[in-house]
DONUTI-902540 format. One line per field, with one value per residue (C-alpha): residue number from 1; residue in three letters; x negated, y negated, z negated; chain. Coordinates in Angstrom, 2 decimals, always signed. Layout:
BEGIN
resi NUM/... .
resn ALA/... .
X X/... .
Y Y/... .
Z Z/... .
chain A/... .
! end
This chain:
BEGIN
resi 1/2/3/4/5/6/7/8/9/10/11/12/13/14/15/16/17/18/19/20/21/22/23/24/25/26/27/28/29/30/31/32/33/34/35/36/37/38/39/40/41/42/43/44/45/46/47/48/49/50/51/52/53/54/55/56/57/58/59/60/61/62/63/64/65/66/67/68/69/70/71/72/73/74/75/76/77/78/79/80/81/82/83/84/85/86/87/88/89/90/91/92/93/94/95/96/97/98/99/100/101/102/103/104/105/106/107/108/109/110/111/112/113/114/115/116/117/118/119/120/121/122/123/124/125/126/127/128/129/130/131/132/133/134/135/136/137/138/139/140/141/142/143/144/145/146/147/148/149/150/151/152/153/154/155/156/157/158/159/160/161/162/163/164/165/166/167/168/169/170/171/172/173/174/175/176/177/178/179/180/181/182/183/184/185/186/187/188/189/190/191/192/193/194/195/196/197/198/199/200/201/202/203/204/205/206/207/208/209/210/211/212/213/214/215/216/217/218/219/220/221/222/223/224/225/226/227/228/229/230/231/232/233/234/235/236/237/238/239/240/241/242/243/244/245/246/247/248/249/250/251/252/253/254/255/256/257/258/259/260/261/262/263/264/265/266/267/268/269/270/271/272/273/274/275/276/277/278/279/280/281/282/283/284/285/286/287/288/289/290/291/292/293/294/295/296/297/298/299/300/301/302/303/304/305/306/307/308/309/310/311/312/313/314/315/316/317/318/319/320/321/322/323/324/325/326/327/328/329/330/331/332/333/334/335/336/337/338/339/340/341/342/343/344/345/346/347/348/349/350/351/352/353/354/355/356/357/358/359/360/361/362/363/364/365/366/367/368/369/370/371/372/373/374/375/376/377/378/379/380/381/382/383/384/385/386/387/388/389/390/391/392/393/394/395/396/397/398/399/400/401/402/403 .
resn UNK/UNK/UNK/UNK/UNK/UNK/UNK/UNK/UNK/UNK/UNK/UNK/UNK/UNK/UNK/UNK/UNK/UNK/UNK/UNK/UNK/UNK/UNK/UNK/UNK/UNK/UNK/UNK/UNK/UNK/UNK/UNK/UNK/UNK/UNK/UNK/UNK/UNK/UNK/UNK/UNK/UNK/UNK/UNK/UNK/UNK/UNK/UNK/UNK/UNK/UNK/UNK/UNK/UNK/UNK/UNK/UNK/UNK/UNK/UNK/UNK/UNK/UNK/UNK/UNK/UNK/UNK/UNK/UNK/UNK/UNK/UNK/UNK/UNK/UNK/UNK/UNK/UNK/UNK/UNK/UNK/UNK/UNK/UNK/UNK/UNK/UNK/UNK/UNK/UNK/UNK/UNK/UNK/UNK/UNK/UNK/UNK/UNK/UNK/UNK/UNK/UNK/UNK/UNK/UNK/UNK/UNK/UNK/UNK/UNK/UNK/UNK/UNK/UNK/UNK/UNK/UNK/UNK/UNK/UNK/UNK/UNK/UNK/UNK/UNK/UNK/UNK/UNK/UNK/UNK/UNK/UNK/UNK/UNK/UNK/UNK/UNK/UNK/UNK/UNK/UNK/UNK/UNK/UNK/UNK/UNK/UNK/UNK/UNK/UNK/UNK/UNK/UNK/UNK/UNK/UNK/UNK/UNK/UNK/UNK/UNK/UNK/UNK/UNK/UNK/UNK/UNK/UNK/UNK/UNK/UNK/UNK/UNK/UNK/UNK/UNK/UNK/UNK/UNK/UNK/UNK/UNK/UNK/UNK/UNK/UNK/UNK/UNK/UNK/UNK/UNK/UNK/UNK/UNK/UNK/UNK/UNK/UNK/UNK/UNK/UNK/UNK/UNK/UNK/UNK/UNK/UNK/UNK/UNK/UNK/UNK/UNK/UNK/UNK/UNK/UNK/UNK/UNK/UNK/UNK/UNK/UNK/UNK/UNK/UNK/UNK/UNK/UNK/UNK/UNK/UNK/UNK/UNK/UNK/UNK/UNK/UNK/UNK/UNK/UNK/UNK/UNK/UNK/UNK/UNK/UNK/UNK/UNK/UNK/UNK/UNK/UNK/UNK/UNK/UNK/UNK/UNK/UNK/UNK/UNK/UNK/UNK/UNK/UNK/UNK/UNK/UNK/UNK/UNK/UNK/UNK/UNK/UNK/UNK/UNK/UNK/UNK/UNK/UNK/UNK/UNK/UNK/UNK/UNK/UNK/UNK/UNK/UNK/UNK/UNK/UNK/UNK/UNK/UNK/UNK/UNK/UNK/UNK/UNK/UNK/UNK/UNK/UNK/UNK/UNK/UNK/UNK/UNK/UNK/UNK/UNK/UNK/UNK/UNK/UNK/UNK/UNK/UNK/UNK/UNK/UNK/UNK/UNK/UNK/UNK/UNK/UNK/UNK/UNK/UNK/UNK/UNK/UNK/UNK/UNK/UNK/UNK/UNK/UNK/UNK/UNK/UNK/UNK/UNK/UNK/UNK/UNK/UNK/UNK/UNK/UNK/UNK/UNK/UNK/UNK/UNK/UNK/UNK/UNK/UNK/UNK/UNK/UNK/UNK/UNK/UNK/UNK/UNK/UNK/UNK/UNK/UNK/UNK/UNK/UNK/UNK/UNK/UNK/UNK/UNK/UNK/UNK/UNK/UNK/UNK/UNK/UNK/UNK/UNK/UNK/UNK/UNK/UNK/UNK/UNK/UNK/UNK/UNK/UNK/UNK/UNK/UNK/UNK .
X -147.44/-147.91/-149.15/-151.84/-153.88/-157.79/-160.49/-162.52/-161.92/-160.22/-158.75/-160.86/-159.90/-157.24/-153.78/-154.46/-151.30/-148.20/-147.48/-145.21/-141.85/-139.14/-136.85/-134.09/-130.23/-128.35/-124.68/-121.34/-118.81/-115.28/-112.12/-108.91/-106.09/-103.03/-102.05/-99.47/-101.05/-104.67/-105.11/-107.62/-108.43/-109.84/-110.69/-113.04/-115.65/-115.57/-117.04/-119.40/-120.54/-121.61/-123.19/-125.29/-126.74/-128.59/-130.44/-133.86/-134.45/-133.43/-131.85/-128.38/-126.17/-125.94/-122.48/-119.21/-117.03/-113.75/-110.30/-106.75/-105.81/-105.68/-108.68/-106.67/-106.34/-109.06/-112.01/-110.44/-106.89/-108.36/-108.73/-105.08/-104.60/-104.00/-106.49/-103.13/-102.45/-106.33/-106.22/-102.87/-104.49/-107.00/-109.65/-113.12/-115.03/-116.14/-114.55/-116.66/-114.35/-113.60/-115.17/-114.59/-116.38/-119.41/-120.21/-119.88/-122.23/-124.36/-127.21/-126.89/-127.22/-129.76/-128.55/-131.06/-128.78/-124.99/-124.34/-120.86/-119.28/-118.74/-118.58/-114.46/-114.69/-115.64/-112.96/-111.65/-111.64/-115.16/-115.44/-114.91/-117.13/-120.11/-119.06/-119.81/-122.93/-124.00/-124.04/-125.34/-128.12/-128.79/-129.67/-131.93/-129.32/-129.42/-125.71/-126.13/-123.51/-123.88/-122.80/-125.43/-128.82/-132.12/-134.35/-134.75/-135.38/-133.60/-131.91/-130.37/-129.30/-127.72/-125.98/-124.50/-123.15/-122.01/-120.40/-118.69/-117.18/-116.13/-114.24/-112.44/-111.56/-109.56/-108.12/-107.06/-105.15/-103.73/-102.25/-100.79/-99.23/-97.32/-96.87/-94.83/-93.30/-92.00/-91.03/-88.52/-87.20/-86.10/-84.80/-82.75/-81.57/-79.52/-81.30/-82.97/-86.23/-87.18/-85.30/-81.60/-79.73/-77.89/-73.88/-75.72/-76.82/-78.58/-77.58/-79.12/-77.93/-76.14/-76.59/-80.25/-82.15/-83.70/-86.95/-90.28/-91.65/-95.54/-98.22/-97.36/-94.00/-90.98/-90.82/-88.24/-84.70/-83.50/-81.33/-78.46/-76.81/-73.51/-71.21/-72.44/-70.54/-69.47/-66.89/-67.27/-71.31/-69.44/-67.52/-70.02/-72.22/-69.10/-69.03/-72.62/-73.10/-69.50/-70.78/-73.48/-72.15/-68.93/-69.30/-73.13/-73.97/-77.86/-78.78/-78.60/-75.05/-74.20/-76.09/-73.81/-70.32/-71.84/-72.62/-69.99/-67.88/-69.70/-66.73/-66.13/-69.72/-71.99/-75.82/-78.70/-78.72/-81.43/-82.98/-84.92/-82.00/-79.47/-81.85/-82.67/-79.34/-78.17/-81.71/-81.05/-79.71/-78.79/-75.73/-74.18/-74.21/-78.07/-80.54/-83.65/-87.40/-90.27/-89.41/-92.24/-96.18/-97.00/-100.89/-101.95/-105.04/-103.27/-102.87/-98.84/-98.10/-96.23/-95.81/-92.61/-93.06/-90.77/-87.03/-87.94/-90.47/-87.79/-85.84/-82.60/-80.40/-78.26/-74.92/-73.46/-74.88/-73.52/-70.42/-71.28/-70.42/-71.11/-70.50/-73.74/-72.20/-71.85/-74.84/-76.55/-74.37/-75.82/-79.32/-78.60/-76.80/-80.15/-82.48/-80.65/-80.58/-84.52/-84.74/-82.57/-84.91/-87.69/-87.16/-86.45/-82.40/-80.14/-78.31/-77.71/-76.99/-73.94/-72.88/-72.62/-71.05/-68.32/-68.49/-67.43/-64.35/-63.15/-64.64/-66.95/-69.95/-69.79/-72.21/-70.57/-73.06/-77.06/-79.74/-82.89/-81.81/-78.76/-76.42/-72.52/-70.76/-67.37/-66.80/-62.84/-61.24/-63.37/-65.84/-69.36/-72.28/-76.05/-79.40/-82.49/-83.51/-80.98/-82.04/-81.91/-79.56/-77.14/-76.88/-75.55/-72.68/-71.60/-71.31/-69.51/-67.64/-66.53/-65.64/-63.50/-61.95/-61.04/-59.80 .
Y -89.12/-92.92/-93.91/-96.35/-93.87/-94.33/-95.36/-92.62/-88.62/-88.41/-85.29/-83.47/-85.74/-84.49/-85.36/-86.50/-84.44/-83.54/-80.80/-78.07/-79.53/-77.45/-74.77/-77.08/-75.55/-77.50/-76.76/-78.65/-80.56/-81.21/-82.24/-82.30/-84.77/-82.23/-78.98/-80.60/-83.54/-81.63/-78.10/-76.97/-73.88/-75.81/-79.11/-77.75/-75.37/-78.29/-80.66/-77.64/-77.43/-81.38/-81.06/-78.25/-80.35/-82.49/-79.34/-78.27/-75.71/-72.18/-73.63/-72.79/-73.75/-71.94/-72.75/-74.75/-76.61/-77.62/-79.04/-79.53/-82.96/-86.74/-88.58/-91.02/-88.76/-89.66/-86.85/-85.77/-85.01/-83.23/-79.78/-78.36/-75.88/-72.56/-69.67/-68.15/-71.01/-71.28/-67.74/-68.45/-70.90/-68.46/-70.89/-68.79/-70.65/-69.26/-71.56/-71.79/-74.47/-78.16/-81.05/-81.06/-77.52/-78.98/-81.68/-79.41/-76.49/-78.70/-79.12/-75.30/-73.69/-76.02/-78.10/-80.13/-81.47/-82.21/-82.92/-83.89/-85.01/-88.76/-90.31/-90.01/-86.37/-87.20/-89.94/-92.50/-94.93/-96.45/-96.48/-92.52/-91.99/-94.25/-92.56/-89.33/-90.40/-92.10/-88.31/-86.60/-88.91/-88.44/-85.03/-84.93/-84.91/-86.30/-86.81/-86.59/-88.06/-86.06/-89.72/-91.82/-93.27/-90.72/-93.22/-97.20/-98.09/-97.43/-100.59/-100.18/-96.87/-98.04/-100.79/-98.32/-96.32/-99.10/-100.36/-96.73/-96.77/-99.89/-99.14/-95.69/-98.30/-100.78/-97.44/-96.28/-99.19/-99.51/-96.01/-97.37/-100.07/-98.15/-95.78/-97.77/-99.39/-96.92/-95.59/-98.59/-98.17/-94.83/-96.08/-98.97/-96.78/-94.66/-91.31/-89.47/-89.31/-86.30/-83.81/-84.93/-86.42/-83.52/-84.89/-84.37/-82.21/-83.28/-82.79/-83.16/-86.84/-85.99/-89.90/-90.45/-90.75/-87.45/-87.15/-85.31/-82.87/-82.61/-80.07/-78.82/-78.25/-80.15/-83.19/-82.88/-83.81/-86.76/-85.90/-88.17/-87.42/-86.13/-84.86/-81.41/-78.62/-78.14/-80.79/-80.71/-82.42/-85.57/-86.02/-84.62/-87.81/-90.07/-88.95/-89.10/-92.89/-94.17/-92.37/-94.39/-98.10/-97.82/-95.69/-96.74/-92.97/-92.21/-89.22/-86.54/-87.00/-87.40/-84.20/-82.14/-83.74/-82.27/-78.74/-78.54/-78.37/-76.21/-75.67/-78.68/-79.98/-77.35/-77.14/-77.21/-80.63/-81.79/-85.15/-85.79/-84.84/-87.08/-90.17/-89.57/-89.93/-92.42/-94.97/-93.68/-95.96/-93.98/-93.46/-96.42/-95.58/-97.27/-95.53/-96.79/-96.22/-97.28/-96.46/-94.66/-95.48/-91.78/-92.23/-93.54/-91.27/-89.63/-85.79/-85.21/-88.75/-91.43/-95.06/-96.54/-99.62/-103.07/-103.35/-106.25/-103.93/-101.33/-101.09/-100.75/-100.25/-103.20/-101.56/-98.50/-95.53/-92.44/-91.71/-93.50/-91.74/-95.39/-99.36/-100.73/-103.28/-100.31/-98.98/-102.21/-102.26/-98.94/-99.75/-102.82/-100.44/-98.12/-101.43/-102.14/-99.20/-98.82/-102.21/-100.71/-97.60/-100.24/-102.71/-99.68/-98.71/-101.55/-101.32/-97.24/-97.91/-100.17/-97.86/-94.84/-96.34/-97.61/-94.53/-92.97/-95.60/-94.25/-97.79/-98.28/-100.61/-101.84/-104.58/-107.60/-109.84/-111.11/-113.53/-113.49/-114.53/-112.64/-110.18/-109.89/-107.07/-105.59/-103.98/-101.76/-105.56/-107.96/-109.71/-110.55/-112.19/-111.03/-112.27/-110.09/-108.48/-108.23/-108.63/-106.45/-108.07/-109.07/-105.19/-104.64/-107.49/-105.87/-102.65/-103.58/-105.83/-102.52/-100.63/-103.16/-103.91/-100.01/-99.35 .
Z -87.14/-86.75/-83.01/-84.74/-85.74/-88.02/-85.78/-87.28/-87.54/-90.99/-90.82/-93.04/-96.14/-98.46/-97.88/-93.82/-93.09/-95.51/-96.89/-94.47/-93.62/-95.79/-93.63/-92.03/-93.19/-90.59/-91.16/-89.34/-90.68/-88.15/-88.29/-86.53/-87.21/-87.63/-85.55/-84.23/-82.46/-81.69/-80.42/-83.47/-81.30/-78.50/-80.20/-83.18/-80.90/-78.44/-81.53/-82.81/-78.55/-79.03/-82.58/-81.31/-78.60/-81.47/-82.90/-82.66/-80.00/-81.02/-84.30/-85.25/-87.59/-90.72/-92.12/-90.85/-92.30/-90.76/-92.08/-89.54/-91.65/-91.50/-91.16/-93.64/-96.85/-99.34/-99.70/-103.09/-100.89/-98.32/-97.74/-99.27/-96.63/-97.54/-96.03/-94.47/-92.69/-91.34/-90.21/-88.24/-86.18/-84.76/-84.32/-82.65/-85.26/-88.86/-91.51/-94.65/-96.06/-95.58/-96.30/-100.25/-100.07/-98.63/-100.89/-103.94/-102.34/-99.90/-103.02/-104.17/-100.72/-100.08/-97.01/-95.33/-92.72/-91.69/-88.00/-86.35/-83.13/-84.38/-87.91/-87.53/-87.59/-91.58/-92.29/-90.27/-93.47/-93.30/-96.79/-97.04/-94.38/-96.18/-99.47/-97.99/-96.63/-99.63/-101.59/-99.13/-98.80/-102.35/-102.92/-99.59/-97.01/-93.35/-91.47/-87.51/-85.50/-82.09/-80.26/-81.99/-79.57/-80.39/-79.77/-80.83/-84.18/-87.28/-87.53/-83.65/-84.71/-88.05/-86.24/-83.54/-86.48/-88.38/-85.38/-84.55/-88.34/-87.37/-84.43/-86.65/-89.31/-86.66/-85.27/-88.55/-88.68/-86.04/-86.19/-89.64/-87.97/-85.14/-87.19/-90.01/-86.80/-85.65/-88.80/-90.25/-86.72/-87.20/-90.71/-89.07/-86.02/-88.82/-89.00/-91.94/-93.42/-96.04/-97.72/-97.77/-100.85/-102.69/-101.93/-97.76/-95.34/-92.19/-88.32/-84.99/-83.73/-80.53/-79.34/-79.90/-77.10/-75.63/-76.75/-74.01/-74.92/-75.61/-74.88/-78.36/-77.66/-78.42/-80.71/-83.46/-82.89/-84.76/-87.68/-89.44/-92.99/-93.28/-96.67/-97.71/-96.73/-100.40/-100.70/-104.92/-103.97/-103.06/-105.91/-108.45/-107.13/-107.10/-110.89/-112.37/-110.39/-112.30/-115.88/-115.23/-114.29/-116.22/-119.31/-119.25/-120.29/-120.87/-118.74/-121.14/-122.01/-118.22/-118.00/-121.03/-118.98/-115.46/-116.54/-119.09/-115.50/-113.34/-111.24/-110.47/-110.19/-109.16/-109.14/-111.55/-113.24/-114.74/-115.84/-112.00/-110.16/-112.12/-112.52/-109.16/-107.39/-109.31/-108.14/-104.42/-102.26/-99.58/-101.99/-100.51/-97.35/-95.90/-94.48/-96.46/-95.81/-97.26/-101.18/-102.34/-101.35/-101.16/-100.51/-103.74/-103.94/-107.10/-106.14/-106.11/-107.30/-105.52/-106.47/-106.19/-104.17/-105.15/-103.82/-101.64/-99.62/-99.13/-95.16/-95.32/-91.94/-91.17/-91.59/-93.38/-91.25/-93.35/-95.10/-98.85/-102.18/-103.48/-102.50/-101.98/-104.77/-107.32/-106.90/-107.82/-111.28/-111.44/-111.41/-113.64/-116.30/-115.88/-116.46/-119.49/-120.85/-120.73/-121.87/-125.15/-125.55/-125.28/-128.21/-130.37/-129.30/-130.66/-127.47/-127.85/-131.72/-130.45/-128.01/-130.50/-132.89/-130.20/-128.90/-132.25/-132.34/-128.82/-126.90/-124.44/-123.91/-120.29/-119.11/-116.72/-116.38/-117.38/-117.05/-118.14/-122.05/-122.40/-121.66/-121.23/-122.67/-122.79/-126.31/-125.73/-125.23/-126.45/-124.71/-126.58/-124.87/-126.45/-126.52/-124.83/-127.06/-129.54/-133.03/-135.78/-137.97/-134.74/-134.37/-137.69/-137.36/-134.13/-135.50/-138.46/-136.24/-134.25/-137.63/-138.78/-135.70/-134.85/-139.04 .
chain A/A/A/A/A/A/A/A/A/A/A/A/A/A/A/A/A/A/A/A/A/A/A/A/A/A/A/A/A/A/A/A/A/A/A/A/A/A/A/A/A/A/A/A/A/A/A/A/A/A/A/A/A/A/A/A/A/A/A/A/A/A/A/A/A/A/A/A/A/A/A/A/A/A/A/A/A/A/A/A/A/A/A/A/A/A/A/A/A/A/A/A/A/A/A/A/A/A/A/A/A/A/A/A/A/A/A/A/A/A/A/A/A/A/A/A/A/A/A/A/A/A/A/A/A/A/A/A/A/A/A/A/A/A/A/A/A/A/A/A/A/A/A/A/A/A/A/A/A/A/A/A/A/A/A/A/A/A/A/A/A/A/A/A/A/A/A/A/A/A/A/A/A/A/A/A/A/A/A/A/A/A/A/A/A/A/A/A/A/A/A/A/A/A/A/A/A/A/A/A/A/A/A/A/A/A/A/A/A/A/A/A/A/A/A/A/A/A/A/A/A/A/A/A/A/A/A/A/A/A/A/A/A/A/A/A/A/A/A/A/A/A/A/A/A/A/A/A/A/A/A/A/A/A/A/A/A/A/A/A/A/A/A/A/A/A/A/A/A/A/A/A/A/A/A/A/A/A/A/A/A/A/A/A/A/A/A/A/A/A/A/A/A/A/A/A/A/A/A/A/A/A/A/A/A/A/A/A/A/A/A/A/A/A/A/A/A/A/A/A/A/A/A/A/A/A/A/A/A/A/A/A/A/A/A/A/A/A/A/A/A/A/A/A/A/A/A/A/A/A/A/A/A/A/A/A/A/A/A/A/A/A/A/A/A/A/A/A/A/A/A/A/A/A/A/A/A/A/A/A/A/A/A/A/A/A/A/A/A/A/A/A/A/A/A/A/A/A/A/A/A/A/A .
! end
């Protein structure tokens, strides 16, 4: 009720006072940035213990949600964890899901209001955080932030909100930043990041520098690549990579000459693994970080980011199965033989029909207009693309030449 009230008794007129407020289904929403760096067993009940503090007397919260992720991952990333792994923790707090959970049911179990410790324990993007907001707000739903002012007006407490999403945002990015510092570092200094290529296996650098431990227990040990224990990895590598930049073989026929051998190059080779060893550049020897752009917002897809943003140690770091030279012929054979699928396969027309004479097509050098080839032991330079009718000449060129 207004403090300026009539200057007359109106309270016998029809609609003096609303109609009764509707039953208030508070419910909490948490978050904790990973179970390694926060104790979720301690750190969610302490952010339900602060929520609570901003509900009516005797009121109690009639659902939780909780997630153990990055405040970074978009709302349509969040809440992968599996139930088993949510039990394991043994947090003494109910878990009715995560945040994802809560704004699909929030409108059919009738929520009235969402409280949490501070707007970060949403998102620390500002835009997820407002987006959030924003939905709730639409079907009827109030977020309290348990470290927001009670009292002022409505624009000091939007400002102090504002102001708090703020202060997450220039967090969030700072934690980018020393992050990805200390990330090309790592790169530089020689050791390993992800799953190791498949000529290497990983071991515990000896050298690095010892590493405390935390309240979690100890960090993990910095690992370098070495040759696989299987000798027949190396040279299976060795093999696909020279198919590639000196017979200029498509994947699928470098695939048949692999497992036609399974001696001699063992494993399961299919069109990912071969493409994929052949575009790593850890081949050559590098350690080399920063290849992929794995938060793209697209679940399970990564974007390849350009060459020139990749890090690449300073020296060779790792026994190579490639030069660093030969691995860029190999990704210029791989360019051009897209580029040949592209305009329709004159390229892979030439190539078969050398193939059939017993010659191969190798590539020595290109610009942006045209291409240098080596056809057996002649020499012909191309144009990008190739026309039509120049296809035909070369092949008949080849027949001739080989009859």
């Amino acid at each position: 009720m207004t403090s300026f009230g009539p200057p007359i008794d109106l309270t016998d007129l029809h609609g003096y006072t609303r109609a009764t407020e509707p039953t208030r289904h508070p419910v909490f929403v948490g978050r904790v940035s990973t179970k390694d760096q926060q104790n979720p067993a301690s750190s969610i009940p302490r952010q339900v213990a602060l929520a609570s503090e901003r509900l009516e007397p005797g009121e109690e919260f009639t659902a939780f949600y909780w997630d153990v992720e990055s405040g970074m991952l978009p709302p349509e990333l969040r809440g992968r964890g599996t139930r088993e792994m949510y039990d394991a923790l043994a947090v003494p707090v109910q878990r009715d899901g995560g945040l994802q959970d809560l704004m699909a049911l929030a409108e059919r179990d009738g929520v009235t209001h969402v409280f949490a410790e501070r707007s970060d324990r949403v998102a620390r993007a500002m835009l997820t955080s407002l987006t959030v907001e924003h939905e709730l707000e639409q079907i009827g739903v109030e977020v309290v932030y348990a470290n927001e002012p009670t009292d002022g007006t409505a624009s000091g407490r939007l400002r102090t909100r504002r102001s708090g999403q703020v202060e997450a945002e220039v967090y969030r990015a700072v934690l980018v930043e020393m992050s990805m510092g200390g990330q090309i570092q790592h790169a530089i200094s020689g050791w390993n990041h992800g799953y190791p290529p498949y000529p290497y296996t990983t071991v515990i650098d000896e050298t690095a520098p010892a590493r405390g431990g935390t309240r979690f227990g100890e960090q993990r040990p910095k690992r370098k690549l070495v040759p696989h224990q299987d000798p027949r990895r190396f040279g299976a590598a060795r093999e696909l990579c020279r198919l590639r930049r000196e017979e200029h073989m498509e994947t699928k026929d470098i695939i048949a000459i692999l497992a036609a051998d399974p001696d001699r190059y063992p494993g399961q080779w299919t069109h990912r693994l071969v493409n994929g060893l052949i575009a790593n550049p850890k081949l050559s020897g590098h350690q080399v970080y920063n290849r992929k752009a794995a938060r793209t917002g697209r679940p399970g897809f990564a974007r390849l980011n350009p060459i020139s943003e990749w890090v690449w140690s300073p020296t060779v770091v790792h026994e190579p199965v490639v030069s660093l030279e030969e691995w860029k012929q190999a990704q210029q054979v791989t360019a051009a033989l897209r580029a040949g699928a592209a305009e329709g396969g004159p390229l892979t027309r030439i190539r078969t029909a050398a193939h059939q004479m017993g010659l191969t097509v190798t590539q020595i050098s290109s610009s942006a207009t045209h291409a240098a080839y080596r056809i057996g032991g002649r020499q012909v330079v191309l144009p990008t693309p190739i026309p039509p009718v120049l296809v035909q000449q070369i092949i008949d060129s080849i027949t001739a030449g080989a009859s």
